[in-house]
C-alpha positions as CSV (number, residue, x, y, z in Angstrom):
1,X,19.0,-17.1,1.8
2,X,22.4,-15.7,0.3
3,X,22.0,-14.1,-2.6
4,X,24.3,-14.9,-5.3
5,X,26.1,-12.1,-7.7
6,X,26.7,-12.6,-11.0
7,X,29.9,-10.8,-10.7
8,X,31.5,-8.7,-7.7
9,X,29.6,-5.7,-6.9
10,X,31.7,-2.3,-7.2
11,X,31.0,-0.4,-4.3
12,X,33.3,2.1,-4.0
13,X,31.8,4.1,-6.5
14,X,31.5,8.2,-5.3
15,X,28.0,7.8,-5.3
16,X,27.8,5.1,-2.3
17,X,30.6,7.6,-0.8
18,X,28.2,10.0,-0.6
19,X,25.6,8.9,1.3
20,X,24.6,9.3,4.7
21,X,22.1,8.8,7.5
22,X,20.0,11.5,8.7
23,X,16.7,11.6,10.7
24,X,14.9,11.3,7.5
25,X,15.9,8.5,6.1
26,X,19.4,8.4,4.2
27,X,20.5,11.3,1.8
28,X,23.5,12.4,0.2
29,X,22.6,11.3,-3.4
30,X,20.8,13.1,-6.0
31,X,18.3,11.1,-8.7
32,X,20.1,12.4,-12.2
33,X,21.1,10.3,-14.9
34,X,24.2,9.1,-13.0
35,X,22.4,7.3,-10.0
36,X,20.0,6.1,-12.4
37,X,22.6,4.1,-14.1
38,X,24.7,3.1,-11.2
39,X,21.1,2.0,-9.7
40,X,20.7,-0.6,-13.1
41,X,23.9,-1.4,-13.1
42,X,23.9,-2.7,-9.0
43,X,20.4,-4.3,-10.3
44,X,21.6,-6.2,-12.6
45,X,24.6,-7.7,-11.0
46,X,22.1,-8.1,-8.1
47,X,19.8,-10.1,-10.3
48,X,17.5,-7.7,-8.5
49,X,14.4,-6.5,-9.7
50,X,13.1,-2.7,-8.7
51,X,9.7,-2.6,-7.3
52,X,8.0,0.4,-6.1
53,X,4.8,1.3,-4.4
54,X,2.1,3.8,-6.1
55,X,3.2,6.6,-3.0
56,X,7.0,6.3,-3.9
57,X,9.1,9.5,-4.7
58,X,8.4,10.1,-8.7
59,X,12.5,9.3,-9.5
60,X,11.7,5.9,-7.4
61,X,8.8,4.8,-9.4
62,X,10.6,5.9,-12.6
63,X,13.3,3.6,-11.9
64,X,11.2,0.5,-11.1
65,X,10.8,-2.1,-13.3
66,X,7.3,-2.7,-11.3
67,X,5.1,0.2,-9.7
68,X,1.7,-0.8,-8.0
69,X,-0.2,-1.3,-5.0
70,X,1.1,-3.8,-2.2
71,X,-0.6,-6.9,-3.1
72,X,0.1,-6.2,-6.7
73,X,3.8,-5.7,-6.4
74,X,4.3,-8.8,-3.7
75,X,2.5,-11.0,-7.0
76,X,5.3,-9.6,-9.2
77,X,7.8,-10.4,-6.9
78,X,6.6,-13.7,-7.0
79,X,6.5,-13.7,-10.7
80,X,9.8,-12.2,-11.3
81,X,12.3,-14.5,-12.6
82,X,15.2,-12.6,-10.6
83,X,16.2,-13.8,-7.3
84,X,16.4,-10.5,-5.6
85,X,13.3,-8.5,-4.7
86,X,14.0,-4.4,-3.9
87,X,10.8,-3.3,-2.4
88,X,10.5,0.4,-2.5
89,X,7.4,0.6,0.1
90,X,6.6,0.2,3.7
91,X,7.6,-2.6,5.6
92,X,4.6,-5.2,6.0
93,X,4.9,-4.4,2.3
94,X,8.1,-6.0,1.7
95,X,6.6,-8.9,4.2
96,X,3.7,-9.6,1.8
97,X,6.6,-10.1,-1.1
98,X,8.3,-12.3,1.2
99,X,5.3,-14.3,2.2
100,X,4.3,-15.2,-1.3
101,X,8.2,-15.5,-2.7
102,X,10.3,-17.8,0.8
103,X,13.0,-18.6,-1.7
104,X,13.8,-15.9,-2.9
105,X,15.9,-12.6,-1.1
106,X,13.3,-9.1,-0.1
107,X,15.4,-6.2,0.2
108,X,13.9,-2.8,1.8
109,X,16.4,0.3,1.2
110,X,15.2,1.2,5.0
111,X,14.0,-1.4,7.0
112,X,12.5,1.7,9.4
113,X,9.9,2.6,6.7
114,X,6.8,1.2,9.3
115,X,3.5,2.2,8.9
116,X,0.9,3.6,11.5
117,X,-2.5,1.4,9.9
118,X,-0.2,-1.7,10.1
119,X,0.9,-0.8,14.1
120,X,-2.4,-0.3,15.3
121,X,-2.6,-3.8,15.5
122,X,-0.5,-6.1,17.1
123,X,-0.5,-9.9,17.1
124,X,-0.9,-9.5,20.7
125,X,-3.8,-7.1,20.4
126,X,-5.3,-9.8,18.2
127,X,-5.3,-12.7,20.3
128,X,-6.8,-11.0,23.3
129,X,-9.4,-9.7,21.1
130,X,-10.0,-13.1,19.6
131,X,-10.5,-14.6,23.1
132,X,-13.2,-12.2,23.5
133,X,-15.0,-13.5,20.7
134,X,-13.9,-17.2,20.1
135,X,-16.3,-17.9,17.6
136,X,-15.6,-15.1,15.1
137,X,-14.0,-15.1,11.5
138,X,-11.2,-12.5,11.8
139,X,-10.7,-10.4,8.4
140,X,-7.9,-8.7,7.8
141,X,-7.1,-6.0,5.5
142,X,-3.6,-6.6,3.6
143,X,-1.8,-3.9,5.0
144,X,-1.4,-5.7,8.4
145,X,2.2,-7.4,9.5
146,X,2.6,-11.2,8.8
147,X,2.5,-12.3,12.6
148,X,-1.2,-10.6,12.0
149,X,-1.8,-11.9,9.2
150,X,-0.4,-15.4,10.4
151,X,-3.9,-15.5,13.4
152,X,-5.8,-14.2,10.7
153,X,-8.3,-16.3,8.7
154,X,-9.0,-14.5,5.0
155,X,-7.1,-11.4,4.4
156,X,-8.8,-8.7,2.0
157,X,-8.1,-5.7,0.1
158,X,-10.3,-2.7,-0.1
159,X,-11.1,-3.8,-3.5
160,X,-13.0,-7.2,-2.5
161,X,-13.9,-6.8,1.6
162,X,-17.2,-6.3,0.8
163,X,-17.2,-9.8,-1.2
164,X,-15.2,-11.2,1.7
165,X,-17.2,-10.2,4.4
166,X,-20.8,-11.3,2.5
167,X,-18.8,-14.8,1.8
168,X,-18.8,-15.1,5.8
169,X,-22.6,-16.7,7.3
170,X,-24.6,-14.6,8.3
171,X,-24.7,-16.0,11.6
172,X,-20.9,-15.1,12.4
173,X,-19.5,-12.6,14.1
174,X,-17.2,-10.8,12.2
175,X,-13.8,-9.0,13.4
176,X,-12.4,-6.5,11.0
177,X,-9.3,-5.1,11.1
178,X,-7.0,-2.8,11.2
179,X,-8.7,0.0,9.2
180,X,-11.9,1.5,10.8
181,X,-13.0,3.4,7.8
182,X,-12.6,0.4,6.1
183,X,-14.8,-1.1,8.2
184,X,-17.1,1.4,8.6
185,X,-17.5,1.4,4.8
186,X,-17.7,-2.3,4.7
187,X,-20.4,-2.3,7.4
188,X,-22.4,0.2,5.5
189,X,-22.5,-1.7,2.3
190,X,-23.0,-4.9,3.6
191,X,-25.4,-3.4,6.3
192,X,-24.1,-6.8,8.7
193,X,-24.5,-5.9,12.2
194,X,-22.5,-8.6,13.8
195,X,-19.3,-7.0,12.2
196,X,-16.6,-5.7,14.9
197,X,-14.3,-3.2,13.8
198,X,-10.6,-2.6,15.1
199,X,-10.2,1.2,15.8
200,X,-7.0,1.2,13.5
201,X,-6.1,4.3,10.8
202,X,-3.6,5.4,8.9
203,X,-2.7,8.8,10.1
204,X,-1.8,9.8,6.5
205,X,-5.5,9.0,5.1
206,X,-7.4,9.7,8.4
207,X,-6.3,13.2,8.0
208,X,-7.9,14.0,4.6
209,X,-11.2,15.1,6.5
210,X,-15.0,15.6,5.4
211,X,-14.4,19.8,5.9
212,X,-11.6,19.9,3.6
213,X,-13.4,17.7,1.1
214,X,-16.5,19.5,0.9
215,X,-14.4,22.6,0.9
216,X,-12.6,21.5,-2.2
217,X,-16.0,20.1,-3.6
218,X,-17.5,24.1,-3.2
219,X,-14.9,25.3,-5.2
220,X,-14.8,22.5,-7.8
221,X,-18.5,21.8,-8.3
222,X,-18.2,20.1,-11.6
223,X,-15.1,17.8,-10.1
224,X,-15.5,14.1,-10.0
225,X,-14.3,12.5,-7.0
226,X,-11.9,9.9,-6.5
227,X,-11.4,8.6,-2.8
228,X,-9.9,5.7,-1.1
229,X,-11.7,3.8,1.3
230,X,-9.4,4.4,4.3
231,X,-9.8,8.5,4.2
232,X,-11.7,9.9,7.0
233,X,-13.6,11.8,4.4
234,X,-15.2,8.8,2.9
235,X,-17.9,9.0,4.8
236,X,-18.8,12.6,4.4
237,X,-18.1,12.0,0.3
238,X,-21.2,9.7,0.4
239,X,-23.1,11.8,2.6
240,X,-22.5,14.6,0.1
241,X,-23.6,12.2,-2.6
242,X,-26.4,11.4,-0.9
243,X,-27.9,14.4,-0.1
244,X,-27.0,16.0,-3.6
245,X,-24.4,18.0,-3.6
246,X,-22.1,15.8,-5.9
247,X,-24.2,13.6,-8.3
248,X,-23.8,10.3,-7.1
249,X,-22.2,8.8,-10.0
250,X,-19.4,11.5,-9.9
251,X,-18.4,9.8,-6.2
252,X,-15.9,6.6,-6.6
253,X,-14.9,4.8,-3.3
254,X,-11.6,3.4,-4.8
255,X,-8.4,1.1,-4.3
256,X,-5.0,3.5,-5.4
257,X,-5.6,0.2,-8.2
258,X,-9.3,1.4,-8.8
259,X,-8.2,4.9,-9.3
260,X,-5.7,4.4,-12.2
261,X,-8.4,2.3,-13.9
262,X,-10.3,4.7,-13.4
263,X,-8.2,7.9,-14.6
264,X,-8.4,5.8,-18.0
265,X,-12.4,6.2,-18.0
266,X,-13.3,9.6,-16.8
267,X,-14.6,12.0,-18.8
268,X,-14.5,14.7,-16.1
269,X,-11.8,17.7,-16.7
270,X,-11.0,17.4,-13.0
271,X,-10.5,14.8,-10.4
272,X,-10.8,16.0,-7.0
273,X,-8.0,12.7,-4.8
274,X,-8.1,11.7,-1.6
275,X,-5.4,9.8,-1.4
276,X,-1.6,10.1,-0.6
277,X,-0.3,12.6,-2.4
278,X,2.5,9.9,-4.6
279,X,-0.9,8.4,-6.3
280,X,-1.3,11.9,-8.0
281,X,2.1,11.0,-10.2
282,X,0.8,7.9,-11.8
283,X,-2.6,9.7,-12.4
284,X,-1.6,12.3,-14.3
285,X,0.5,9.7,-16.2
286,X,-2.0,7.9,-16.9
287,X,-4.2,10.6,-18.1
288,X,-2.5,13.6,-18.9
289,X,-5.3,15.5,-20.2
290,X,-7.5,15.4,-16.6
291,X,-6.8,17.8,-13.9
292,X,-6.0,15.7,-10.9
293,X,-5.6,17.9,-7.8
294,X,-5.3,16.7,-3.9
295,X,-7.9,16.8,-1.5
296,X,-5.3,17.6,1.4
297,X,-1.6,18.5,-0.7
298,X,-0.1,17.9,3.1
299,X,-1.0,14.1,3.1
300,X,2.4,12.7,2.4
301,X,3.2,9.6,4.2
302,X,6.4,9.9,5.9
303,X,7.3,6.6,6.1
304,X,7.0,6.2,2.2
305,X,9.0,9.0,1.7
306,X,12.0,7.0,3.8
307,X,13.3,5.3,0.6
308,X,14.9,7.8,-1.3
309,X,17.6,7.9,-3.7
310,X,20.2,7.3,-1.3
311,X,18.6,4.7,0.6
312,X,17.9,2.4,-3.0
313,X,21.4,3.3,-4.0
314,X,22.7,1.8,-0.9
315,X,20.4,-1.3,-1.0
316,X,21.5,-2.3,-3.8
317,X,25.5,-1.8,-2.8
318,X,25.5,-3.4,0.5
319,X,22.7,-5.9,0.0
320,X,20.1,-3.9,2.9
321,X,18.0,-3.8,4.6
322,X,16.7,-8.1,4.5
323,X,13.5,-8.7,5.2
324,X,13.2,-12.3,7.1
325,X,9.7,-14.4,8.0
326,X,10.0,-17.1,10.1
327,X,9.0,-20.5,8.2
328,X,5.9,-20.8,10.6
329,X,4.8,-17.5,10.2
330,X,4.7,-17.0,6.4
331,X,2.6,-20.6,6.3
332,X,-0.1,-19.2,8.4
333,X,0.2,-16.0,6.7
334,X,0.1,-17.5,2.9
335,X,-2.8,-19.2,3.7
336,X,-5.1,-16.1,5.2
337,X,-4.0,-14.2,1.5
338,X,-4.2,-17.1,-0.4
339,X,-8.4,-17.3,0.7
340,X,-8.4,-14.2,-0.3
341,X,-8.2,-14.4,-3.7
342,X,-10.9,-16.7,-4.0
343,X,-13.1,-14.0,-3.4
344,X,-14.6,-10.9,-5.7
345,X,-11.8,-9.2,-7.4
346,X,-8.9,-8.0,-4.7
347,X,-7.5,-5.9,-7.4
348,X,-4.0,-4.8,-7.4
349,X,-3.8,-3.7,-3.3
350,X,-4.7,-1.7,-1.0
């Protein structure tokens, strides 16, 4: 689709001038009050609207007209009465928006912002796995690319797998991917043991680790804890639970959705997050008054970090980085995340 402007975009403004590509992702452009307005300005002669993932650079989510998880942000895309979607994310991301929103034009200011959970999987990887077990209902966790989600049959968040998968007969074999902490906690809660698990992780959220969280927990005693399903420490938070260490109510297994909901209800003076480190920014937004500190302060996600200032500014100027689905594809795909919301509550994402 060719997205029509309401009027010509300027774009030989000294801003776009500036900016360049660098291993990084593009720089060249500081986030003060003049990109911000040459930003709305480019938005609204795009008919655009700004949307920005929860792990976005703080001047990104500040300029968004939306900021949320994945699933969340693809539904407002969907919603949004403009005909341009800028999705400040990852790239299955900006898929998911144009999955559920074919007529409309998906922008991604870097169309190399990937992500390792979504890679671990490919669509080839699926069907040979598939073959192996021909009579299994194949879940897939959202943050999965749409040729995956296209072989898939119900899609799920980390907010409803454990309704999705206890939806499935009994009798079924399950295969869960891409995320196998995920998995591992879906498994443990639903205590199936005909559930198959892909050996898939984010390298971001694998790294948070049981050692540094019970390190942190030592030193924070009274801390509540607020951890996201795919950690590698999510595990070791409910061991610590369960043996005592941290009262068990004080240990939530939560979406980055789950968490802001929950910043509204805590009482505790300090959160303890394991999480990427862009969550903390809406948290203490959302509840200045609580001490939220990072499990792991290195757990920055790379990719996420890949749209910056620069890289929006210049999406919006030259119409980059289009995100395309083939008509086929986004069917199938629809359909798998469309199930999904039948069941439990799949929150706001991942």
């Amino acid at each position: 689709m060719t997205t029509t402007l309401t009027q010509p975009v300027r774009l030989e403004s000294e801003l776009a001038a500036g900016i360049v590509d660098g291993p990084g992702g593009y720089t060249g452009v500081e986030a003060g009050p003049e990109w911000a307005a040459e930003v709305r300005r480019l938005a609204t002669l795009r008919n655009a609207t700004i949307l920005a993932h929860n792990y976005q650079l703080p001047a990104i989510q500040d300029i968004a007209d939306h900021v949320g998880d994945s699933l969340a942000l693809a539904r407002a895309a969907a919603a949004a009465p403009e005909q341009t979607i800028v999705f400040c994310g990852v790239h299955f991301m900006a898929e998911s928006a144009k999955i559920l929103s074919p007529e409309k034009t998906v922008l991604i200011p870097d169309e190399r912002a990937g992500c390792s959970l979504a890679d671990s999987i490919t669509a080839a990887d699926l069907r040979e796995w598939k073959s192996e077990h021909p009579d299994a209902v194949v879940v897939s966790y959202v943050n999965t690319t749409a040729e995956v989600k296209a072989l898939t049959d119900i899609c799920c968040t980390s907010s409803n797998a454990v309704d999705v998968v206890e939806s499935i007969d009994p009798d079924r074999e399950v295969l869960f991917l891409p995320d196998q902490f995920l998995g591992a906690h879906v498994k443990r809660v639903t205590g199936r043991d005909n559930i198959h698990i892909w050996a898939g992780e984010c390298h971001v959220h694998a790294g948070i680790n049981g050692e540094e969280l019970t390190a942190q927990v030592e030193a924070s005693p009274d801390a509540e804890l607020f951890v996201h399903p795919e950690c590698g420490c999510a595990t070791s938070a409910l061991y610590l639970a369960g043996e005592g260490t941290v009262p068990e109510d004080r240990v939530k297994i939560l979406s980055t959705g789950g968490m802001l909901d929950q910043a509204s209800q805590t009482k505790a003076e300090k959160v303890l997050v394991a999480t990427e480190v862009g969550m903390l920014y809406q948290l203490r937004k959302a509840a200045p008054e609580v001490d939220f500190q990072p499990v792991n302060d290195r757990a920055a996600c790379p990719y996420m970090k890949m749209i910056t200032p620069a890289a929006l500014l210049r999406s919006l100027a030259v119409g980059a980085d289009e995100v395309h689905v083939d008509e086929q594809t986004a069917h199938a795909a629809r359909l798998s995340v469309e199930r999904m919301i039948g069941h439990g509550d799949p929150g706001s994402g991942e």
